[in-house]
PDB file of N, CA, C and O in Angstrom, chain B, residues numbered from 101:
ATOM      1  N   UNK B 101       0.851  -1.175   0.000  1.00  0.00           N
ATOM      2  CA  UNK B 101       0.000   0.000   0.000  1.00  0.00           C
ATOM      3  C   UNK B 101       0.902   1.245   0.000  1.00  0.00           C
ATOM      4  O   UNK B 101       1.712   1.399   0.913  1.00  0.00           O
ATOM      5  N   UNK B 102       0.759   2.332  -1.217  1.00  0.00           N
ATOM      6  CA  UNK B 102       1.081   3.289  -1.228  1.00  0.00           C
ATOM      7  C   UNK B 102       1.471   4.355   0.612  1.00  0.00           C
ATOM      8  O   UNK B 102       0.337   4.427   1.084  1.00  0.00           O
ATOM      9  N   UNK B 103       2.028   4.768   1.202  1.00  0.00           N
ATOM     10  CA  UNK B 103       1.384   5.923   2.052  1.00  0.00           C
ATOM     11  C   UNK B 103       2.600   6.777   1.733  1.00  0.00           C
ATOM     12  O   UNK B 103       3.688   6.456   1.254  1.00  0.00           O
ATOM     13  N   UNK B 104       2.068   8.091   2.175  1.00  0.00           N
ATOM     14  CA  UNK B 104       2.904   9.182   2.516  1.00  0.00           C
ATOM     15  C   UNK B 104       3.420   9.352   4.321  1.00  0.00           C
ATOM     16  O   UNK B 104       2.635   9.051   5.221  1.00  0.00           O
ATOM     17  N   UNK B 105       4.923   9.905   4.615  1.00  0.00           N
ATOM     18  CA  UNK B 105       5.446  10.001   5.674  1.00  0.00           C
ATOM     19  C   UNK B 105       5.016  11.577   6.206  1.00  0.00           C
ATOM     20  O   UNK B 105       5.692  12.527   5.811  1.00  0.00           O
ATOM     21  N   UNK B 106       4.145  11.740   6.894  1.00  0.00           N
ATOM     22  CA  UNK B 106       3.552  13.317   6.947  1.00  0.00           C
ATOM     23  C   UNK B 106       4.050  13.491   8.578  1.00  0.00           C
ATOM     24  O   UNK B 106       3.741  12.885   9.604  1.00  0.00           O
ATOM     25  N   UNK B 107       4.875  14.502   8.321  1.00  0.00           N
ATOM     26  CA  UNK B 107       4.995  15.501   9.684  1.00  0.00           C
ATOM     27  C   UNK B 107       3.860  15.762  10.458  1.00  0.00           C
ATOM     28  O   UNK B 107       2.844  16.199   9.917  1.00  0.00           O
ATOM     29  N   UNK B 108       3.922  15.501  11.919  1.00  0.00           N
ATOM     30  CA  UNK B 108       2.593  15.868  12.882  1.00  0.00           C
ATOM     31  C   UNK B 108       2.411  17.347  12.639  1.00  0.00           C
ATOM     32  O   UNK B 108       1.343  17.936  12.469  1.00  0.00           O
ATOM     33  N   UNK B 109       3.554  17.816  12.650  1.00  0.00           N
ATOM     34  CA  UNK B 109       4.074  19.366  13.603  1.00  0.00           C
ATOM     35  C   UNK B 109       3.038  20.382  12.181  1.00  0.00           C
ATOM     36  O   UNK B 109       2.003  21.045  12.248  1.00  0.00           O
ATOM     37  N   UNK B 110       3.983  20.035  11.023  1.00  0.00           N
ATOM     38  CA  UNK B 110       3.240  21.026  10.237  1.00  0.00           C
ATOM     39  C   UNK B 110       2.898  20.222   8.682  1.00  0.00           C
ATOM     40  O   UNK B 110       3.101  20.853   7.645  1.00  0.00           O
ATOM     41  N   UNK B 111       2.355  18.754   8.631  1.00  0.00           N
ATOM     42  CA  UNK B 111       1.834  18.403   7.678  1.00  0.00           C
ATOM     43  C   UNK B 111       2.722  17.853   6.210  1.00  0.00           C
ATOM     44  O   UNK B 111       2.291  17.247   5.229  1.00  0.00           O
ATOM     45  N   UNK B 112       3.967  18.289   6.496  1.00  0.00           N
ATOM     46  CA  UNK B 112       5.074  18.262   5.271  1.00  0.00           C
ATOM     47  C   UNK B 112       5.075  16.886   5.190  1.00  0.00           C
ATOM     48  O   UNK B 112       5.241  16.063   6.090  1.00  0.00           O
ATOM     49  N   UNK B 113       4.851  16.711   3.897  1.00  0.00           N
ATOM     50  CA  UNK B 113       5.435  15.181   3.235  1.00  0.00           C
ATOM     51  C   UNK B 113       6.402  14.962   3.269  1.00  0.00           C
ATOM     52  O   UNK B 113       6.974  15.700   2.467  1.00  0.00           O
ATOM     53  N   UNK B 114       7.114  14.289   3.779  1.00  0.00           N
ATOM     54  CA  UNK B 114       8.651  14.020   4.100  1.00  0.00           C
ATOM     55  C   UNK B 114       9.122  12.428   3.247  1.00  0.00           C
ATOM     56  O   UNK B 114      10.228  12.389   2.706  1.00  0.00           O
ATOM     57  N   UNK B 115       8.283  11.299   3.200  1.00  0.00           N
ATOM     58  CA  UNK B 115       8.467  10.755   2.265  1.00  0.00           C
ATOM     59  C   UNK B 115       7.067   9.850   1.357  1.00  0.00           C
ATOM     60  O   UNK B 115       5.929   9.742   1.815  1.00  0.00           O
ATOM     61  N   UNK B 116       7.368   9.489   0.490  1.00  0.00           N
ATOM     62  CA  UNK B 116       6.094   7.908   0.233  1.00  0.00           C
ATOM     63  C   UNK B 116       6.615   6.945  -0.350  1.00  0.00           C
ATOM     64  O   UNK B 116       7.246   6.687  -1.375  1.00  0.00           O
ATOM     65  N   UNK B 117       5.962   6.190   1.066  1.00  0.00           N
ATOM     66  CA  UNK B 117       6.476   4.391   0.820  1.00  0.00           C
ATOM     67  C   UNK B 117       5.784   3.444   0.178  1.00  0.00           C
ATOM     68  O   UNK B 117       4.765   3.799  -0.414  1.00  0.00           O
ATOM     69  N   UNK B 118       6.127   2.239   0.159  1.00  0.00           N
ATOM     70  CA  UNK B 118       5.451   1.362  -0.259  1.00  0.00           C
ATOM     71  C   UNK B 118       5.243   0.128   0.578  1.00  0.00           C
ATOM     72  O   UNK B 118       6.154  -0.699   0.532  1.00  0.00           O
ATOM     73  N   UNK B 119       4.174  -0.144   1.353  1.00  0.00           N
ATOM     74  CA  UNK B 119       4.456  -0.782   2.806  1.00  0.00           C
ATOM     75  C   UNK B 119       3.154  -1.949   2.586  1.00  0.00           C
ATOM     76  O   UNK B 119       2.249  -1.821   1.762  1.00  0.00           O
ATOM     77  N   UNK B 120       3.290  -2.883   3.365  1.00  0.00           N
ATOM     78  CA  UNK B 120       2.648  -3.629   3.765  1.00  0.00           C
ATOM     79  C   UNK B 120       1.366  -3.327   5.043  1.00  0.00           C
ATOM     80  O   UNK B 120       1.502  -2.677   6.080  1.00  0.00           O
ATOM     81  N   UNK B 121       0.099  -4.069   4.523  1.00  0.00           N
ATOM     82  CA  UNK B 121      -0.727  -3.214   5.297  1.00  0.00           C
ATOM     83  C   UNK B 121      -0.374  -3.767   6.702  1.00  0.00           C
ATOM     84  O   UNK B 121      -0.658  -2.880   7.508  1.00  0.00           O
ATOM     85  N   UNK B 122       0.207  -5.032   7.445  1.00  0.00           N
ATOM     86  CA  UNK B 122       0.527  -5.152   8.733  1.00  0.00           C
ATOM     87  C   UNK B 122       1.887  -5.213   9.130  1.00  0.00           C
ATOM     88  O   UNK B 122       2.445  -5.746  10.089  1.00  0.00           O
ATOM     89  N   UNK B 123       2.331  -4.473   8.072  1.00  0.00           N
ATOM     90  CA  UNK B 123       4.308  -4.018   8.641  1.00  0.00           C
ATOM     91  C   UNK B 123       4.125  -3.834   9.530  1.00  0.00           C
ATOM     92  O   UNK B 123       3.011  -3.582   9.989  1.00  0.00           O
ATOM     93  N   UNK B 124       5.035  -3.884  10.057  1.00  0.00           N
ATOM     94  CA  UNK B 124       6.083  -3.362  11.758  1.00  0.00           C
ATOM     95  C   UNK B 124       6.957  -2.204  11.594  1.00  0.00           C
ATOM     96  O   UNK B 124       7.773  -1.680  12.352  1.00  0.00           O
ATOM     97  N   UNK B 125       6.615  -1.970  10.540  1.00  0.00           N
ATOM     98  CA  UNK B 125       7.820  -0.549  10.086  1.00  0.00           C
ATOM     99  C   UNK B 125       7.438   0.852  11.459  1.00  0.00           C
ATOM    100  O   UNK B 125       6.432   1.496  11.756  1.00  0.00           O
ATOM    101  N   UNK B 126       8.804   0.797  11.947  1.00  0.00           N
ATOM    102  CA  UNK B 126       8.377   1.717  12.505  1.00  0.00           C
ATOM    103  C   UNK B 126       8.213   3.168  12.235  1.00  0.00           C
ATOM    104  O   UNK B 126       8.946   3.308  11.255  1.00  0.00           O
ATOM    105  N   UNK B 127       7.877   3.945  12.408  1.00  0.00           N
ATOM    106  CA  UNK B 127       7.413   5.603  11.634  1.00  0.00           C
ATOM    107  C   UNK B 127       8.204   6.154  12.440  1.00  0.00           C
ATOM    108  O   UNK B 127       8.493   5.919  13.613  1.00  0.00           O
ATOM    109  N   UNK B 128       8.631   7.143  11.481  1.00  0.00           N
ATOM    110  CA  UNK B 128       9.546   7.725  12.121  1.00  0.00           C
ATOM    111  C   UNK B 128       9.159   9.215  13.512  1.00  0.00           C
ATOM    112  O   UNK B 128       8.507  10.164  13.077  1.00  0.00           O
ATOM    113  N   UNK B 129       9.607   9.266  15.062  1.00  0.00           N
ATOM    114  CA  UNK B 129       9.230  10.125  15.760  1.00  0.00           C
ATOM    115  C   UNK B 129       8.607  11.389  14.797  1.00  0.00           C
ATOM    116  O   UNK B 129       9.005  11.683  13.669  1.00  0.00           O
ATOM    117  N   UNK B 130       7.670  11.958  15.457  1.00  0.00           N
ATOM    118  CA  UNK B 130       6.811  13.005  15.353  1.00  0.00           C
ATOM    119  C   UNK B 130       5.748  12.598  14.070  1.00  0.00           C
ATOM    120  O   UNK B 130       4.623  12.936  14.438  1.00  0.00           O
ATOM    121  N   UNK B 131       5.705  12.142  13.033  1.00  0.00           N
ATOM    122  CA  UNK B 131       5.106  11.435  11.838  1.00  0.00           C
ATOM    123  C   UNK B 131       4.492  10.338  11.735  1.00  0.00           C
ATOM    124  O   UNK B 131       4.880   9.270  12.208  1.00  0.00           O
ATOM    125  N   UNK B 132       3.280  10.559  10.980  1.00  0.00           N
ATOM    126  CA  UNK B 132       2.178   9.580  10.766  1.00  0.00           C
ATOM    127  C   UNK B 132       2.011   8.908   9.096  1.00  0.00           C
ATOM    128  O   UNK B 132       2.320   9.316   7.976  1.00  0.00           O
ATOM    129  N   UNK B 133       1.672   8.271   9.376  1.00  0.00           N
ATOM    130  CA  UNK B 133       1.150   7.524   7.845  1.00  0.00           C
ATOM    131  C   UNK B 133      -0.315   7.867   7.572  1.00  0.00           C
ATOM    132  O   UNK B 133      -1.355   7.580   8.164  1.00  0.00           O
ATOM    133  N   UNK B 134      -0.005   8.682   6.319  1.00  0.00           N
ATOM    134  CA  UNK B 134      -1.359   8.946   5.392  1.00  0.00           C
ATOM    135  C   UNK B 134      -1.062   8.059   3.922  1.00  0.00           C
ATOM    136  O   UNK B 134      -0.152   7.965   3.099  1.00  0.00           O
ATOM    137  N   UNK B 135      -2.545   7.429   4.166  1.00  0.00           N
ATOM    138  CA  UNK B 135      -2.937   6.553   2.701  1.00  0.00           C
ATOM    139  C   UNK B 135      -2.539   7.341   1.050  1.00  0.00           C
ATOM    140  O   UNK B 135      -3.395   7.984   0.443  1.00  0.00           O
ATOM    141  N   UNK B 136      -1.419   7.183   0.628  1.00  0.00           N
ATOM    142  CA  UNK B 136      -1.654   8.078  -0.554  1.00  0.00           C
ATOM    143  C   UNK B 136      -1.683   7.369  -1.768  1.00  0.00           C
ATOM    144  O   UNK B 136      -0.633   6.940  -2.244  1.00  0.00           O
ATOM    145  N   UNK B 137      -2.900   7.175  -2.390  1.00  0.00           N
ATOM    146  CA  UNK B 137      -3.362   5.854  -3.075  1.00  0.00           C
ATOM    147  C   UNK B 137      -2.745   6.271  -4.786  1.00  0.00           C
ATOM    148  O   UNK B 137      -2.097   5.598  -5.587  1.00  0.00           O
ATOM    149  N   UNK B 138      -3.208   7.457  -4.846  1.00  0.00           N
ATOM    150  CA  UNK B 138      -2.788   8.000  -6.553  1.00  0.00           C
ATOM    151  C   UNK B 138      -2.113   9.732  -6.029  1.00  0.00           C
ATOM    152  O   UNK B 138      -1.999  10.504  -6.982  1.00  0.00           O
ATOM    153  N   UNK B 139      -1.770  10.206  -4.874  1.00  0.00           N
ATOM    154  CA  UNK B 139      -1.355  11.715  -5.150  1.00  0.00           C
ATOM    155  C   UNK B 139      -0.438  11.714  -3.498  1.00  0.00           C
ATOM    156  O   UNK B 139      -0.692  11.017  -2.516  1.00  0.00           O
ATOM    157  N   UNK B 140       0.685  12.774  -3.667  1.00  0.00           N
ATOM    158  CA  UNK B 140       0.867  13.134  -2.474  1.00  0.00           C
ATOM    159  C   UNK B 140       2.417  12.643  -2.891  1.00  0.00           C
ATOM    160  O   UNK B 140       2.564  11.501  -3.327  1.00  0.00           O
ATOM    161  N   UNK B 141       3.477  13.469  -2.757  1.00  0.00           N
ATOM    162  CA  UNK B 141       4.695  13.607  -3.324  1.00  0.00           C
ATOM    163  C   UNK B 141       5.880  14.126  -2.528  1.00  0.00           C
ATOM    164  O   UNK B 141       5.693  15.285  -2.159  1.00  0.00           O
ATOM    165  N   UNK B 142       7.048  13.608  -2.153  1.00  0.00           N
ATOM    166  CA  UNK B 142       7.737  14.673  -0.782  1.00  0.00           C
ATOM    167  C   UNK B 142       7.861  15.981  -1.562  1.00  0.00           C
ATOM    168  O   UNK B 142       7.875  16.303  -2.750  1.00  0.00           O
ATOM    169  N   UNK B 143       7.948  16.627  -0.313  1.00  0.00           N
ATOM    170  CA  UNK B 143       7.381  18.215  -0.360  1.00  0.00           C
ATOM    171  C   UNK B 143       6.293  18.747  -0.241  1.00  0.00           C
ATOM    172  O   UNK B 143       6.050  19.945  -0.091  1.00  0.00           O
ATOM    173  N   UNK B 144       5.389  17.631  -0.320  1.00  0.00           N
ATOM    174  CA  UNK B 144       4.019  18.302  -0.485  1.00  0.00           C
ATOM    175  C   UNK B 144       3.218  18.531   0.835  1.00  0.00           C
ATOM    176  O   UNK B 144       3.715  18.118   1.882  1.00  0.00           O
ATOM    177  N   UNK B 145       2.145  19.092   0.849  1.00  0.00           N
ATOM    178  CA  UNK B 145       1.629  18.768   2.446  1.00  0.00           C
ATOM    179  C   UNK B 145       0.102  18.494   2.758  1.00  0.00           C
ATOM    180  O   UNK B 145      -0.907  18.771   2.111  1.00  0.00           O
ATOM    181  N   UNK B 146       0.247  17.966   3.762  1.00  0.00           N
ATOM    182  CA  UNK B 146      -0.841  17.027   3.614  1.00  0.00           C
ATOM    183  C   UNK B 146      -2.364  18.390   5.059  1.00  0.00           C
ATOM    184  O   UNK B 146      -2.304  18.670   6.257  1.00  0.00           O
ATOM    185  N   UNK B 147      -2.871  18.569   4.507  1.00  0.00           N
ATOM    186  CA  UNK B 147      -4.069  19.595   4.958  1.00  0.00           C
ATOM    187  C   UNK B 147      -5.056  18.829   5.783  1.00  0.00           C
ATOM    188  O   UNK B 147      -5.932  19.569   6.233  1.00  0.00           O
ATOM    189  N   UNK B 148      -5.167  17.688   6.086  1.00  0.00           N
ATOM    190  CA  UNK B 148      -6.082  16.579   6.654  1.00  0.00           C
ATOM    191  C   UNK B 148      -7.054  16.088   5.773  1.00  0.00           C
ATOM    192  O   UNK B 148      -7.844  15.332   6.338  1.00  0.00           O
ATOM    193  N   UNK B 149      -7.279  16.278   4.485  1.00  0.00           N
ATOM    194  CA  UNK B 149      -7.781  15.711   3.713  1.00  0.00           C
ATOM    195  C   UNK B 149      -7.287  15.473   2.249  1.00  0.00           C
ATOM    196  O   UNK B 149      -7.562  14.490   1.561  1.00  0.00           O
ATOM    197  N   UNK B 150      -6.698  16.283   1.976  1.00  0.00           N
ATOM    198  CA  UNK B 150      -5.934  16.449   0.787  1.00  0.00           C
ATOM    199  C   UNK B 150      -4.191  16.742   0.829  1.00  0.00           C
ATOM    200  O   UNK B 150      -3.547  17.176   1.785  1.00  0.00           O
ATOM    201  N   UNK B 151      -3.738  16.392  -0.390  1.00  0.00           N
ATOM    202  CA  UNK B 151      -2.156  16.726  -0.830  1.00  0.00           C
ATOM    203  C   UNK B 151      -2.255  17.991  -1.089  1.00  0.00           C
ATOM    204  O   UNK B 151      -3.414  18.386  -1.212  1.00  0.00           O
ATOM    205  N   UNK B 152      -1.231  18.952  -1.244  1.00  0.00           N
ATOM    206  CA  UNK B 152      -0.862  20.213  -1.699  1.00  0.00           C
ATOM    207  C   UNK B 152       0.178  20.277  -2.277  1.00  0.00           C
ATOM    208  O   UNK B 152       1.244  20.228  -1.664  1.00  0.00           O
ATOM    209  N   UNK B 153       0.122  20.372  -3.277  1.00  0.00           N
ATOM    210  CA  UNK B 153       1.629  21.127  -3.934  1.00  0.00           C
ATOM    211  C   UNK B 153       2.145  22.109  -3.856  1.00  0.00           C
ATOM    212  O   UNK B 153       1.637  23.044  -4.475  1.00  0.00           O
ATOM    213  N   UNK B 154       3.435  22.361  -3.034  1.00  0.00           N
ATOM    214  CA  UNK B 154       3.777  23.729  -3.200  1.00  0.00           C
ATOM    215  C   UNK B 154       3.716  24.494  -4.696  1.00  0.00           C
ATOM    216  O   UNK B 154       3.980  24.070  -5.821  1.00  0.00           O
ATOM    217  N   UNK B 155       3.203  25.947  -4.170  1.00  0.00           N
ATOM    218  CA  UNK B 155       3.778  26.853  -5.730  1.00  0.00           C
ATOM    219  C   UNK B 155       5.370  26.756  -6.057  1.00  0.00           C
ATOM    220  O   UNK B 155       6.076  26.886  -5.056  1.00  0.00           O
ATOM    221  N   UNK B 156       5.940  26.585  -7.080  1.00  0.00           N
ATOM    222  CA  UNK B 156       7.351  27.052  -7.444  1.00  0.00           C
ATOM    223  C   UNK B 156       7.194  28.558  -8.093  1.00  0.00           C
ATOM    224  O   UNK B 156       6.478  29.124  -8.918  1.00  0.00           O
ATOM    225  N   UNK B 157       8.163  28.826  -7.328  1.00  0.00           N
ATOM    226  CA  UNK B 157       8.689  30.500  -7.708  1.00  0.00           C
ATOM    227  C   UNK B 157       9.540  30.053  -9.505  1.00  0.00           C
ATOM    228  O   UNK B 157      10.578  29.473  -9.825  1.00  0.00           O
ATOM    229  N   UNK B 158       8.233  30.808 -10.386  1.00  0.00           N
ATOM    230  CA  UNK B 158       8.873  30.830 -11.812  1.00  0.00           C
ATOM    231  C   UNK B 158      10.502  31.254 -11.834  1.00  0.00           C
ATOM    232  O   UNK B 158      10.943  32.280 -11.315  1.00  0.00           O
ATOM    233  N   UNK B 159      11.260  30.294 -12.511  1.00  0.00           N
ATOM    234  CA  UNK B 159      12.807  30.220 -12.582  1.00  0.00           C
ATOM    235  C   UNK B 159      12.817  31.495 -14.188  1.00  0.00           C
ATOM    236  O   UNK B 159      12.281  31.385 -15.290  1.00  0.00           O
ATOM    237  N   UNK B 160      13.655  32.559 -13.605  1.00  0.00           N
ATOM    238  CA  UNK B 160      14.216  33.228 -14.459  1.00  0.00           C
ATOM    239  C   UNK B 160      14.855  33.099 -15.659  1.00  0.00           C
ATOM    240  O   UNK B 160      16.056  33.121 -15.394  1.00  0.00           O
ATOM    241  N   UNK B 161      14.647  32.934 -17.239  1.00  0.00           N
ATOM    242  CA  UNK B 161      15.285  32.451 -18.432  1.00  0.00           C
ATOM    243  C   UNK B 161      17.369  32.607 -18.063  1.00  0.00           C
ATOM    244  O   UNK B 161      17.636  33.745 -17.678  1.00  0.00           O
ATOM    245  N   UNK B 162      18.271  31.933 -18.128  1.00  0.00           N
ATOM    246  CA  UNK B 162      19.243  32.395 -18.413  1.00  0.00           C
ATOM    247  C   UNK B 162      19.469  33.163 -20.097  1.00  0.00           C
ATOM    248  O   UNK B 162      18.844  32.950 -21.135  1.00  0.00           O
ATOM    249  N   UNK B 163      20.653  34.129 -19.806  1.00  0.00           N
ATOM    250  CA  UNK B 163      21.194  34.780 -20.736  1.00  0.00           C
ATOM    251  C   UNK B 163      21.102  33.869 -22.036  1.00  0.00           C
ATOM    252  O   UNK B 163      20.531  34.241 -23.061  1.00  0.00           O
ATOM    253  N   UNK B 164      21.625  32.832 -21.908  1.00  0.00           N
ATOM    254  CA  UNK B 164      21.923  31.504 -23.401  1.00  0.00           C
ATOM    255  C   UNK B 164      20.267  31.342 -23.493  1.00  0.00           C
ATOM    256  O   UNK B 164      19.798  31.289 -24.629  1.00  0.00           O
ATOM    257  N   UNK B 165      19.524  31.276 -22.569  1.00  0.00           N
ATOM    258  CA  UNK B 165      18.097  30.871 -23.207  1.00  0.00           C
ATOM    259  C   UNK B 165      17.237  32.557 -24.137  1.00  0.00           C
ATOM    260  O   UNK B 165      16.384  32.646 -25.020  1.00  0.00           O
ATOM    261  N   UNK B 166      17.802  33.304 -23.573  1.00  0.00           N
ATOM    262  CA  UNK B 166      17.349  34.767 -23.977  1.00  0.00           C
ATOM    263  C   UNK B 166      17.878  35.179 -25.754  1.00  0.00           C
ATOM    264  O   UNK B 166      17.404  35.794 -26.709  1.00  0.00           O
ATOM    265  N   UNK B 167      19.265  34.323 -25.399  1.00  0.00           N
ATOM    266  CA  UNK B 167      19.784  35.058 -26.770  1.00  0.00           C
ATOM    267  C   UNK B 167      18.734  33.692 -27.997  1.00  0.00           C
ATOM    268  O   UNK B 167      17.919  33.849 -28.906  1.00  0.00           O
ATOM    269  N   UNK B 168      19.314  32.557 -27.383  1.00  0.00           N
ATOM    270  CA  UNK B 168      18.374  31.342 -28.576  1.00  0.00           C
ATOM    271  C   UNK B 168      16.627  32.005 -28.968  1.00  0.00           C
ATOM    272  O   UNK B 168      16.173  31.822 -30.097  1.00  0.00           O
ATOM    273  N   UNK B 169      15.747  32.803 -27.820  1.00  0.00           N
ATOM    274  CA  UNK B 169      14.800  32.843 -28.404  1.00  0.00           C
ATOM    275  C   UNK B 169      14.816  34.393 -28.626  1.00  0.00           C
ATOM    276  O   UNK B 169      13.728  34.963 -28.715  1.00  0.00           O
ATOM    277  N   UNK B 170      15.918  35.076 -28.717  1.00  0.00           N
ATOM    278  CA  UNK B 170      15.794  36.078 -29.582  1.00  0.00           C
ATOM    279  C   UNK B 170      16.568  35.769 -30.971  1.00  0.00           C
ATOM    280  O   UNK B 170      16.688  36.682 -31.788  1.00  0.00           O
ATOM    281  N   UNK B 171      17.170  34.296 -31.278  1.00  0.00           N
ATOM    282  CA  UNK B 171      17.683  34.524 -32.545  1.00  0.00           C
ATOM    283  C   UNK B 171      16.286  33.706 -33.116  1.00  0.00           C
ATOM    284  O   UNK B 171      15.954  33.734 -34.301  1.00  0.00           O
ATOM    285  N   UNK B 172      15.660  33.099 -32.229  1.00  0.00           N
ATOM    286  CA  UNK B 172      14.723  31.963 -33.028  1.00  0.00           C
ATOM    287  C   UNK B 172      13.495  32.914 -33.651  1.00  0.00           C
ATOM    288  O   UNK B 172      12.674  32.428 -34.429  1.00  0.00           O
ATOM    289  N   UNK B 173      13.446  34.361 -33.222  1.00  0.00           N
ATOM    290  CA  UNK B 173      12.742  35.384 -33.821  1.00  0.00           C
ATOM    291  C   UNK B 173      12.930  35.828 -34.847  1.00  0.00           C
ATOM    292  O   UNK B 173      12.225  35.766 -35.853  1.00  0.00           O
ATOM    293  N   UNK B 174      13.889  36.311 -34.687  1.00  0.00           N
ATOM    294  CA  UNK B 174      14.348  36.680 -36.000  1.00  0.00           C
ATOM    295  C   UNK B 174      14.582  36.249 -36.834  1.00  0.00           C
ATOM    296  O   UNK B 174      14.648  36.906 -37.873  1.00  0.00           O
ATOM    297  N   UNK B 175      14.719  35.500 -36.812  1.00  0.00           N
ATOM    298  CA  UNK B 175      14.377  33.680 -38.084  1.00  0.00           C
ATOM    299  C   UNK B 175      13.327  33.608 -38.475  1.00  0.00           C
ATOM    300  O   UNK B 175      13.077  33.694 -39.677  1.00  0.00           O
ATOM    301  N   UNK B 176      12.507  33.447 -37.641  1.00  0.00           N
ATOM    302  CA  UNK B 176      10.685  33.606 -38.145  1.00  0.00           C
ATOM    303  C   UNK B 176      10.874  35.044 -38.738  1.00  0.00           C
ATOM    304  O   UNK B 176      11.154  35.140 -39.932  1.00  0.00           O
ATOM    305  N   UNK B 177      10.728  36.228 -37.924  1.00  0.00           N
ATOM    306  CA  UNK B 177      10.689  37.041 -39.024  1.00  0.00           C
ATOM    307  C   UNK B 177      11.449  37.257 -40.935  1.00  0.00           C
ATOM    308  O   UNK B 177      11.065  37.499 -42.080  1.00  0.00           O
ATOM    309  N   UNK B 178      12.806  36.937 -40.094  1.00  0.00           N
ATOM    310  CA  UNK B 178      13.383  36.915 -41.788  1.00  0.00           C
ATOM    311  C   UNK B 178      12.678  35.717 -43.072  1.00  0.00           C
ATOM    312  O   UNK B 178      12.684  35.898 -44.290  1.00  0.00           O
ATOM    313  N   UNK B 179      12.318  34.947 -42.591  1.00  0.00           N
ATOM    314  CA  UNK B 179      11.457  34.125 -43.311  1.00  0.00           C
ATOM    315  C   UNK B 179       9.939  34.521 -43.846  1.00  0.00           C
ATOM    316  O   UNK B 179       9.313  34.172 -44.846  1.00  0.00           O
ATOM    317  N   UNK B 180       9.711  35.162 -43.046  1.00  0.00           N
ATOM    318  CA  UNK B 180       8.280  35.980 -43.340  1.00  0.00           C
ATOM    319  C   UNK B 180       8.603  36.946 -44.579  1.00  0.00           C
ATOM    320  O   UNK B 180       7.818  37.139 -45.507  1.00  0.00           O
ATOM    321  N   UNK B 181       9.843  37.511 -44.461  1.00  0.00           N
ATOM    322  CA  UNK B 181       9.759  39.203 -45.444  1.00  0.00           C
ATOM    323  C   UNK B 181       9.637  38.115 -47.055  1.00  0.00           C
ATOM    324  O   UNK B 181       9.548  38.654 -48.158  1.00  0.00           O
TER     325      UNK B 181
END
């Protein structure tokens, strides 16, 4: 059975296992096992009923990605005239 390793304190997915439903595995201090059948990913956090995905902060283009889609423009354009 799928579960996720969820922090008591503040809900953080810390890992997901793949366990037997009468393991002996012990859990690790402060953390509980939530059923995560199809969702729920480390990092994520668990709200008491649902997974959450954190937002990611949009990653800034580098310089090499800036210049490729300013030459890949001007390509389309020169092809257009």
């Amino acid at each position: 059975m799928r579960k996720a390793v969820v922090r008591e304190a503040d809900g953080f997915v810390e890992n997901v296992i793949e366990i037997k439903p009468q393991s002996q595995w012990p859990i690790p201090e402060g953390c509980r096992l939530v059923i995560a059948k199809k969702s729920g990913s480390p990092g994520d956090t668990w709200d008491g009923q649902t997974f959450v995905r954190p937002e990611r902060e949009p990653v800034d283009p580098t310089l090499e990605d800036r210049i490729k889609a300013l030459e890949a423009t001007n390509e389309v354009a020169r092809e257009s005239l």
